[in-house]
Biopython code that builds the backbone (N, CA, C, O; Angstrom):
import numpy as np
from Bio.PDB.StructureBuilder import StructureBuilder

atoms = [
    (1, "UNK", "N", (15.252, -9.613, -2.637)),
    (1, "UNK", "CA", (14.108, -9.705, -3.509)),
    (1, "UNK", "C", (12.837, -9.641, -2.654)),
    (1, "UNK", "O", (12.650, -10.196, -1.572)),
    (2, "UNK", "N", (12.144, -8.993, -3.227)),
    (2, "UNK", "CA", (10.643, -8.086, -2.387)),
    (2, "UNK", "C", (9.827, -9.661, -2.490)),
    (2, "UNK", "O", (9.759, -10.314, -3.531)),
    (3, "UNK", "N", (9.366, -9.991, -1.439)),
    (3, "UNK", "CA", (7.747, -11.231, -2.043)),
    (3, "UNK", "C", (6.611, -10.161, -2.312)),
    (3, "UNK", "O", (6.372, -9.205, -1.575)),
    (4, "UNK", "N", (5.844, -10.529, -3.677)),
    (4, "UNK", "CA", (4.794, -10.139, -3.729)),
    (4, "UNK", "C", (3.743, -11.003, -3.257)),
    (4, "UNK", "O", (3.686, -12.229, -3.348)),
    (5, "UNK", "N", (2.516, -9.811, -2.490)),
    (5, "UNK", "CA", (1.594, -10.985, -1.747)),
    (5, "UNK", "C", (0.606, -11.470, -3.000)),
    (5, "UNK", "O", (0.484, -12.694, -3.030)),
    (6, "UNK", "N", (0.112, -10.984, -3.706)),
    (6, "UNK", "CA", (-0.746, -11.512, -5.100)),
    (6, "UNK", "C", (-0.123, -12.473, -6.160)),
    (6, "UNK", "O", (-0.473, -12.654, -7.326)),
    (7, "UNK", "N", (0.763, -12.970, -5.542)),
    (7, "UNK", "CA", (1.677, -13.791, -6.298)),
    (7, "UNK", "C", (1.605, -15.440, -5.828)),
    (7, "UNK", "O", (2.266, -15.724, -4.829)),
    (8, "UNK", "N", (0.783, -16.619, -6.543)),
    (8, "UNK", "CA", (0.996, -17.660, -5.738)),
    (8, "UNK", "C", (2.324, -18.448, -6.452)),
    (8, "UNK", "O", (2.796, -18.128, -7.543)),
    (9, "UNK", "N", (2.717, -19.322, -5.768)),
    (9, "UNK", "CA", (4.108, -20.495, -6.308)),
    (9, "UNK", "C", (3.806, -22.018, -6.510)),
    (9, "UNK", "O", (3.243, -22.717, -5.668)),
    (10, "UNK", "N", (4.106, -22.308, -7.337)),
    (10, "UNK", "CA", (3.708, -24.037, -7.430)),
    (10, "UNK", "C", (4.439, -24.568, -8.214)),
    (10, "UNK", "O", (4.703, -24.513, -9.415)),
    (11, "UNK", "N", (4.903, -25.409, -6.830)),
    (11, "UNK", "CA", (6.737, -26.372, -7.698)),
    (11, "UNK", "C", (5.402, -28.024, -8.124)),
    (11, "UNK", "O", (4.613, -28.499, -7.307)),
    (12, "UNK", "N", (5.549, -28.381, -9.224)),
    (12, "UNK", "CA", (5.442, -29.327, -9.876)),
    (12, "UNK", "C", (6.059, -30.592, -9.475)),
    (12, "UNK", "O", (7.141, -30.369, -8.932)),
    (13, "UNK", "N", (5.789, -31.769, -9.537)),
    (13, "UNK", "CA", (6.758, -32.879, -9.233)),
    (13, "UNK", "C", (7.851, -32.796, -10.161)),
    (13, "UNK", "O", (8.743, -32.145, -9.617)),
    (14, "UNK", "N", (8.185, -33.156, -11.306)),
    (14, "UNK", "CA", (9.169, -32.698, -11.910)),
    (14, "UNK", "C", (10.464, -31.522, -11.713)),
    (14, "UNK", "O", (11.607, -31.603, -12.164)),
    (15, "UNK", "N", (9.962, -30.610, -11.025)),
    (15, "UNK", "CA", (10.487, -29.380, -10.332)),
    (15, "UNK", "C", (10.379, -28.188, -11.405)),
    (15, "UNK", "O", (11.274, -27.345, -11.331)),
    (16, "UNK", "N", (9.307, -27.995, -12.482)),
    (16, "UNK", "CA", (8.958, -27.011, -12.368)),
    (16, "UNK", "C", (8.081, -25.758, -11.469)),
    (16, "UNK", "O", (7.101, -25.794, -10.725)),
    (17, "UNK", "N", (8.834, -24.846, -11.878)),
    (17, "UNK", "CA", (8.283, -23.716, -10.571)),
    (17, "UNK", "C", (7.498, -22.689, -11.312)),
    (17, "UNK", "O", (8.076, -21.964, -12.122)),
    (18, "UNK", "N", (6.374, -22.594, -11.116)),
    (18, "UNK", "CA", (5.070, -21.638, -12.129)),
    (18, "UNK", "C", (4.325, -20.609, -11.091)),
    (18, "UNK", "O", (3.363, -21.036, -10.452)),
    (19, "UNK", "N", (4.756, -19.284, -10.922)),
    (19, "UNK", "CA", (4.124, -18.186, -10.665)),
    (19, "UNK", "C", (3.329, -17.340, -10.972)),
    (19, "UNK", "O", (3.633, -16.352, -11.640)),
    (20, "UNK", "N", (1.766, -17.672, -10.380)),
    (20, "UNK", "CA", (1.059, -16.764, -10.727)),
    (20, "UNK", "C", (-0.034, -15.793, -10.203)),
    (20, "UNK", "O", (-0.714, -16.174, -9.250)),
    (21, "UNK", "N", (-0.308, -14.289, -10.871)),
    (21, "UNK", "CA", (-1.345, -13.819, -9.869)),
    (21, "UNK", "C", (-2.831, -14.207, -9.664)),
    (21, "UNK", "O", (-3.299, -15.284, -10.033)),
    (22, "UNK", "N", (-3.446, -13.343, -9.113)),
    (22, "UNK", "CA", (-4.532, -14.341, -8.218)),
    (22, "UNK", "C", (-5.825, -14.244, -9.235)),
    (22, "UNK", "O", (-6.901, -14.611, -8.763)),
    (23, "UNK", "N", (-5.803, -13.880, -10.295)),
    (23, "UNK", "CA", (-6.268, -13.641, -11.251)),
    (23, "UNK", "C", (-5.701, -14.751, -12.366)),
    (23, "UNK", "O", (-5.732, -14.459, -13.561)),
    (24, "UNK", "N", (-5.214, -15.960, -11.942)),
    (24, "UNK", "CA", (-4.974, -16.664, -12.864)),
    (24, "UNK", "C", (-4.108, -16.413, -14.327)),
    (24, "UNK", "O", (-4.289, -17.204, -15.253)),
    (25, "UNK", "N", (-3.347, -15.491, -14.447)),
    (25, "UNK", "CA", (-2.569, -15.076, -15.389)),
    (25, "UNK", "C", (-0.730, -15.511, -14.303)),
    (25, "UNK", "O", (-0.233, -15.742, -13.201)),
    (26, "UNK", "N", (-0.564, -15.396, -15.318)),
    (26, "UNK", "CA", (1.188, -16.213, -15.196)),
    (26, "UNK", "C", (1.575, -14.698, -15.322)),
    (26, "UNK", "O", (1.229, -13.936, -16.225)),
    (27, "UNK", "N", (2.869, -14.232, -13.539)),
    (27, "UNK", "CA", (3.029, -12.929, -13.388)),
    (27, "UNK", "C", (4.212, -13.427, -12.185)),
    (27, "UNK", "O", (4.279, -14.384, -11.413)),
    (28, "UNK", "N", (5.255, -12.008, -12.530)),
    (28, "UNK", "CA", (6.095, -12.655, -11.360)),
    (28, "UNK", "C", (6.982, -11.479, -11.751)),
    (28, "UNK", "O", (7.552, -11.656, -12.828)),
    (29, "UNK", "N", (7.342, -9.864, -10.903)),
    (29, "UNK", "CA", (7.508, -9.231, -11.754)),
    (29, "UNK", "C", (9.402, -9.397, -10.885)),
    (29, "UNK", "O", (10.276, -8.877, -11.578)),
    (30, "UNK", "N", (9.833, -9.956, -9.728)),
    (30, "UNK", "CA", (11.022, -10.172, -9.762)),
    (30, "UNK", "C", (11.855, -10.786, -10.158)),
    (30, "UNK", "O", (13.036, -10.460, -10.035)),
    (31, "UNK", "N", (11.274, -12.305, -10.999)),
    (31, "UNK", "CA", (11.860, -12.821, -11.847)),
    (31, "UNK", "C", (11.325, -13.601, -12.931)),
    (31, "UNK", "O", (10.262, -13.235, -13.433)),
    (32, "UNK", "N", (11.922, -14.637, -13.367)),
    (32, "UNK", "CA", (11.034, -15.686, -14.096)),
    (32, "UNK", "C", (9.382, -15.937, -13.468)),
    (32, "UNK", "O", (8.984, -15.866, -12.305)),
    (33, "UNK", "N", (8.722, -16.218, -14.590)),
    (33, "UNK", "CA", (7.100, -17.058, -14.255)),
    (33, "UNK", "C", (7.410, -18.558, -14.643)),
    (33, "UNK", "O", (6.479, -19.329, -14.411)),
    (34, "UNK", "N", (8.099, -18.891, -14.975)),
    (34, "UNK", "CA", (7.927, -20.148, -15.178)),
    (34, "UNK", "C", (9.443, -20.769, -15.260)),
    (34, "UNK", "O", (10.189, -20.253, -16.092)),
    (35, "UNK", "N", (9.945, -21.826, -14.465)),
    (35, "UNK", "CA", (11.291, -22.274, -14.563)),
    (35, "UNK", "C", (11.088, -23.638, -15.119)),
    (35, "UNK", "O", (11.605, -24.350, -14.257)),
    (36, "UNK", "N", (10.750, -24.226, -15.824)),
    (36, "UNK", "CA", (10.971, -25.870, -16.460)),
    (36, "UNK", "C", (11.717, -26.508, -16.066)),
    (36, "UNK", "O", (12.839, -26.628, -16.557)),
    (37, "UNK", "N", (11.285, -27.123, -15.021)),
    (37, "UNK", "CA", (12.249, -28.174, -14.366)),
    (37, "UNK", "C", (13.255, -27.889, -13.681)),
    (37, "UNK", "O", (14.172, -28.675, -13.445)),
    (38, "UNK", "N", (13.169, -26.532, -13.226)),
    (38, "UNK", "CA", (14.307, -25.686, -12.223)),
    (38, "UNK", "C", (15.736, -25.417, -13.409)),
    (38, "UNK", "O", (16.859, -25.142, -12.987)),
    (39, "UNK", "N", (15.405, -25.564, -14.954)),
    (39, "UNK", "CA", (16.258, -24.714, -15.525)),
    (39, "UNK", "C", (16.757, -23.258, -15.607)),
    (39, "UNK", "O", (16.675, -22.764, -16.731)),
    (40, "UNK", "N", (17.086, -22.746, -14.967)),
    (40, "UNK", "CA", (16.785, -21.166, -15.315)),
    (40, "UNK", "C", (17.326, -20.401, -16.955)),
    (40, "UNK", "O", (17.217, -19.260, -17.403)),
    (41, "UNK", "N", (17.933, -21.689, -17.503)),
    (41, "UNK", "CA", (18.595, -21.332, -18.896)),
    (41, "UNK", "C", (17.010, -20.950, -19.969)),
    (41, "UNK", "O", (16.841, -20.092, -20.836)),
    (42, "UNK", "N", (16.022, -22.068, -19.388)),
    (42, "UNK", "CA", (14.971, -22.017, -20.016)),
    (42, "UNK", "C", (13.761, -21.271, -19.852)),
    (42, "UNK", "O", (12.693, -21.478, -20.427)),
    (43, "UNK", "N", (14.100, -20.147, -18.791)),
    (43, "UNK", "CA", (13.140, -19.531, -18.037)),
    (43, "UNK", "C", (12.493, -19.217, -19.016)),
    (43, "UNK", "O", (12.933, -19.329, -20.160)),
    (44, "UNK", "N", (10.719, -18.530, -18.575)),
    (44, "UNK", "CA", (9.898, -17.458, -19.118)),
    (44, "UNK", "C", (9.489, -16.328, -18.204)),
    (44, "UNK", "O", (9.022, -16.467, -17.074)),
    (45, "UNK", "N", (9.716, -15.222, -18.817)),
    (45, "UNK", "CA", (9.213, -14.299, -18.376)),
    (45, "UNK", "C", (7.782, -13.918, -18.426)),
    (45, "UNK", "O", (7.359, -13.817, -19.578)),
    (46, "UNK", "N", (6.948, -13.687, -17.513)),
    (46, "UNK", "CA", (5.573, -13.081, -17.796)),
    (46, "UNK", "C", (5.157, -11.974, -16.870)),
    (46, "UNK", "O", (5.724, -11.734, -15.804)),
    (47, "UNK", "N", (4.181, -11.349, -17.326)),
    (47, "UNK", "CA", (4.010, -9.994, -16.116)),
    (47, "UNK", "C", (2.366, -9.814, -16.943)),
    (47, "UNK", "O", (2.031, -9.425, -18.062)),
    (48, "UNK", "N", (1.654, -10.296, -15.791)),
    (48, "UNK", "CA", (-0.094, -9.680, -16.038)),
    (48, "UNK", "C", (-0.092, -10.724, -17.493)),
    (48, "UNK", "O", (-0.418, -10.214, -18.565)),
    (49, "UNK", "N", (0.375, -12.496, -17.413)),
    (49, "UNK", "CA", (-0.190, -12.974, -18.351)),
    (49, "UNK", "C", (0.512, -12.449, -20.321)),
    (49, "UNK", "O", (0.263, -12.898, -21.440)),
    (50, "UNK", "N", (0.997, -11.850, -20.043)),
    (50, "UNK", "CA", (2.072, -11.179, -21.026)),
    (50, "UNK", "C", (3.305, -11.972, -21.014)),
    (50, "UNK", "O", (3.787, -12.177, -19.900)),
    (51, "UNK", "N", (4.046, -12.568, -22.261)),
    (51, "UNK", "CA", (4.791, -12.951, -21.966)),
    (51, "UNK", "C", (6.278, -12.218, -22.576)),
    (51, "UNK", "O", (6.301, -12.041, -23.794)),
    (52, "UNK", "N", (7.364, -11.842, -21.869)),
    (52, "UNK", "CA", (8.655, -10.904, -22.418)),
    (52, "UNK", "C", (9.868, -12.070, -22.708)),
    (52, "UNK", "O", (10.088, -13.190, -22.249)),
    (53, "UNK", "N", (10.356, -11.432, -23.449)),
    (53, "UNK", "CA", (11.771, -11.631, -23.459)),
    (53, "UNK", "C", (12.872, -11.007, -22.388)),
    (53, "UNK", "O", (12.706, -9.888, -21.903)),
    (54, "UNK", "N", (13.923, -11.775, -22.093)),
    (54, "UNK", "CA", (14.510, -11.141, -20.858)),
    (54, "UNK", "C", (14.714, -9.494, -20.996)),
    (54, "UNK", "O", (14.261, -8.674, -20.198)),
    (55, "UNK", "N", (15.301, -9.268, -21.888)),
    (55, "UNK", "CA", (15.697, -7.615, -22.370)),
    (55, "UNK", "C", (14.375, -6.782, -22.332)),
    (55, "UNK", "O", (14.407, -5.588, -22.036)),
    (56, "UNK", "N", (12.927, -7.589, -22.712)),
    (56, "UNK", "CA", (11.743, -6.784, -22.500)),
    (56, "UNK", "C", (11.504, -6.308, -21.226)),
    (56, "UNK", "O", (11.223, -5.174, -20.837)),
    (57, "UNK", "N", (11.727, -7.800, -20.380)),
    (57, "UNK", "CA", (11.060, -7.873, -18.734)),
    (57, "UNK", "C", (12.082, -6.937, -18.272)),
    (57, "UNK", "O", (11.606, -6.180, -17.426)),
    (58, "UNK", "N", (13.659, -6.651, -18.588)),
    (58, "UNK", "CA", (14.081, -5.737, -17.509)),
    (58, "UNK", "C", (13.886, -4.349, -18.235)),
    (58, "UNK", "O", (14.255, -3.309, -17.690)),
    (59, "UNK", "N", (13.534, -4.358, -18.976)),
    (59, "UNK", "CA", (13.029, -2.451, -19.609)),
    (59, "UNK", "C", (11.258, -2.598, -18.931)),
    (59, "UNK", "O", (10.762, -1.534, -18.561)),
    (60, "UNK", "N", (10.387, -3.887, -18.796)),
    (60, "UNK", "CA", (9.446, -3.087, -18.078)),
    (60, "UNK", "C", (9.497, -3.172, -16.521)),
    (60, "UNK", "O", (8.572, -2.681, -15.874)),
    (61, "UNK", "N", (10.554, -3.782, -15.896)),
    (61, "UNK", "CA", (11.033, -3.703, -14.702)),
    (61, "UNK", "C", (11.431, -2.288, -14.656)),
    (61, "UNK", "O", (10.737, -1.483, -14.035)),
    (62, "UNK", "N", (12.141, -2.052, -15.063)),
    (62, "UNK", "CA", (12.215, -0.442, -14.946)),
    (62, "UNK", "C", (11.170, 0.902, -15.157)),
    (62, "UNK", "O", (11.128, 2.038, -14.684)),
    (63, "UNK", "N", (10.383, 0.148, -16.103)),
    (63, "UNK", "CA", (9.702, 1.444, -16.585)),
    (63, "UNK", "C", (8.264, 1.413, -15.529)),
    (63, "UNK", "O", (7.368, 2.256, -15.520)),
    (64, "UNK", "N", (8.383, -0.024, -14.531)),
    (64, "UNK", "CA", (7.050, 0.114, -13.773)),
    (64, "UNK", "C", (5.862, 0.440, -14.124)),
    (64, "UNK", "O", (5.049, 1.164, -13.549)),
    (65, "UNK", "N", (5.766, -0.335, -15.460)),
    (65, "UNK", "CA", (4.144, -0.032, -16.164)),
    (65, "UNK", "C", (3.684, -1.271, -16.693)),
    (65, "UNK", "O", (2.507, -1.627, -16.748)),
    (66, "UNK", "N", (4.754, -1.950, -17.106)),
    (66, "UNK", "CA", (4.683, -3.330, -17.554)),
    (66, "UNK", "C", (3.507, -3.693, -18.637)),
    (66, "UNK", "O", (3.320, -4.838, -19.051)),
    (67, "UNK", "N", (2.732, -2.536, -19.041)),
    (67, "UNK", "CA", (1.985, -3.175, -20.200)),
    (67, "UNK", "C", (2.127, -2.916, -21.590)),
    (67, "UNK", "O", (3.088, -2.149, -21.648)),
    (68, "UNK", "N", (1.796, -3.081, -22.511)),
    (68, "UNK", "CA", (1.736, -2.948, -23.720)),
    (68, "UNK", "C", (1.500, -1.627, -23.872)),
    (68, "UNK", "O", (0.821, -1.042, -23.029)),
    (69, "UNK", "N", (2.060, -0.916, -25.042)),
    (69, "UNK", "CA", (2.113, 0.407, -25.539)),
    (69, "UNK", "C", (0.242, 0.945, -25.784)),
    (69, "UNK", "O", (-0.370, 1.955, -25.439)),
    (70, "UNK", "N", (-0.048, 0.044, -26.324)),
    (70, "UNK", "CA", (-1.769, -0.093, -26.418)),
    (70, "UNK", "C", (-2.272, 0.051, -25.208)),
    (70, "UNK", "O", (-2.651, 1.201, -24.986)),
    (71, "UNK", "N", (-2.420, -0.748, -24.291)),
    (71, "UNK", "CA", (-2.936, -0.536, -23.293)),
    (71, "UNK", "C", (-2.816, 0.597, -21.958)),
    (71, "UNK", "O", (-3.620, 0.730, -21.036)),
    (72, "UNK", "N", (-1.822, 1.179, -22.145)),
    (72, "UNK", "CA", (-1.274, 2.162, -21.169)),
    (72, "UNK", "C", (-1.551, 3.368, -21.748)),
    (72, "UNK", "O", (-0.842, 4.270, -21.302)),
    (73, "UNK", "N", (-2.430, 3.739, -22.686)),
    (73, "UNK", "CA", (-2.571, 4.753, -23.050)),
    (73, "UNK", "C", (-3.327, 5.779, -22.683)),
    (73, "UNK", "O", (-4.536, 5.548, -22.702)),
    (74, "UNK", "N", (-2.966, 6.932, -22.326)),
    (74, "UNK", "CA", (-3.760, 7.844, -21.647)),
    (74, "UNK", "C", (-4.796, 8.409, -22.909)),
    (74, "UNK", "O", (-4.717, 8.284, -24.131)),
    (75, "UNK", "N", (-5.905, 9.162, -21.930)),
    (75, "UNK", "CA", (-6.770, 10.044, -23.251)),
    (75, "UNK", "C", (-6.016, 11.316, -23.746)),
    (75, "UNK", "O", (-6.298, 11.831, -24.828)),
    (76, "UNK", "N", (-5.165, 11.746, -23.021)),
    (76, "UNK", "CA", (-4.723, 13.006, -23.170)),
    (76, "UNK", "C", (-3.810, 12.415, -24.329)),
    (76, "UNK", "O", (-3.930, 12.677, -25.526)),
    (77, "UNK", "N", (-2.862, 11.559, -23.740)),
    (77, "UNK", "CA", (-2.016, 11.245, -25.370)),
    (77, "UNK", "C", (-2.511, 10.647, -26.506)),
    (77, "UNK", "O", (-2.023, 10.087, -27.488)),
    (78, "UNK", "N", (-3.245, 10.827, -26.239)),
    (78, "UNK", "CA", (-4.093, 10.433, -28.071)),
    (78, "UNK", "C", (-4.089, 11.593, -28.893)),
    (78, "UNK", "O", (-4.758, 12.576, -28.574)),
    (79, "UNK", "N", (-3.434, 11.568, -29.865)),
    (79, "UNK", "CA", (-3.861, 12.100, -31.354)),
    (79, "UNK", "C", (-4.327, 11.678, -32.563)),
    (79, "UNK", "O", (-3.969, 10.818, -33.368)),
    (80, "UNK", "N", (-5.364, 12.621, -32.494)),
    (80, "UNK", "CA", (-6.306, 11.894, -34.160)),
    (80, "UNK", "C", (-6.212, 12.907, -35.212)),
    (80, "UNK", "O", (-6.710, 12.697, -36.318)),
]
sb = StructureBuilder()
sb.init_structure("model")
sb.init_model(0)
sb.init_chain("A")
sb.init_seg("    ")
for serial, (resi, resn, name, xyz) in enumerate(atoms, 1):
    if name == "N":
        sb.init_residue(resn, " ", resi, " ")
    sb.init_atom(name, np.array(xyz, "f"), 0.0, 1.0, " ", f" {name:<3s}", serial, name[0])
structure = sb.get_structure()
């Protein structure tokens, strides 16, 4: 697993573990953003403050765009 450098980590006393970029949004695109208490049953996924479902996060793990259909939109693909 790659470390991203824009990525900070902060284990909680409790032992939650909350990843985020430096922009203050909750982001972590190799795994969970947030583990609750070191559950991983209970993980959350987030990427750029977005939050997925596991099946979301590994289709935008793959698709390496990770944003919303809205936001990724080129001018060229617009039709009016």
């Amino acid at each position: 697993m790659a470390v991203e450098k824009d990525v900070r980590k902060i284990t909680t006393p409790d032992g939650s573990i909350i990843r985020y970029s430096l922009d203050n949004k909750m982001h972590y695109w190799s795994g969970p953003a947030y583990i609750p208490q070191g559950n991983m049953k209970l993980a959350e996924y987030w990427i750029y403050g977005i939050q997925f479902s596991k099946e979301e996060w590994k289709v935008a793990l793959n698709d390496h765009n990770g944003l919303p259909w809205y936001k990724g939109m080129k001018t060229e693909e617009v039709r009016l």
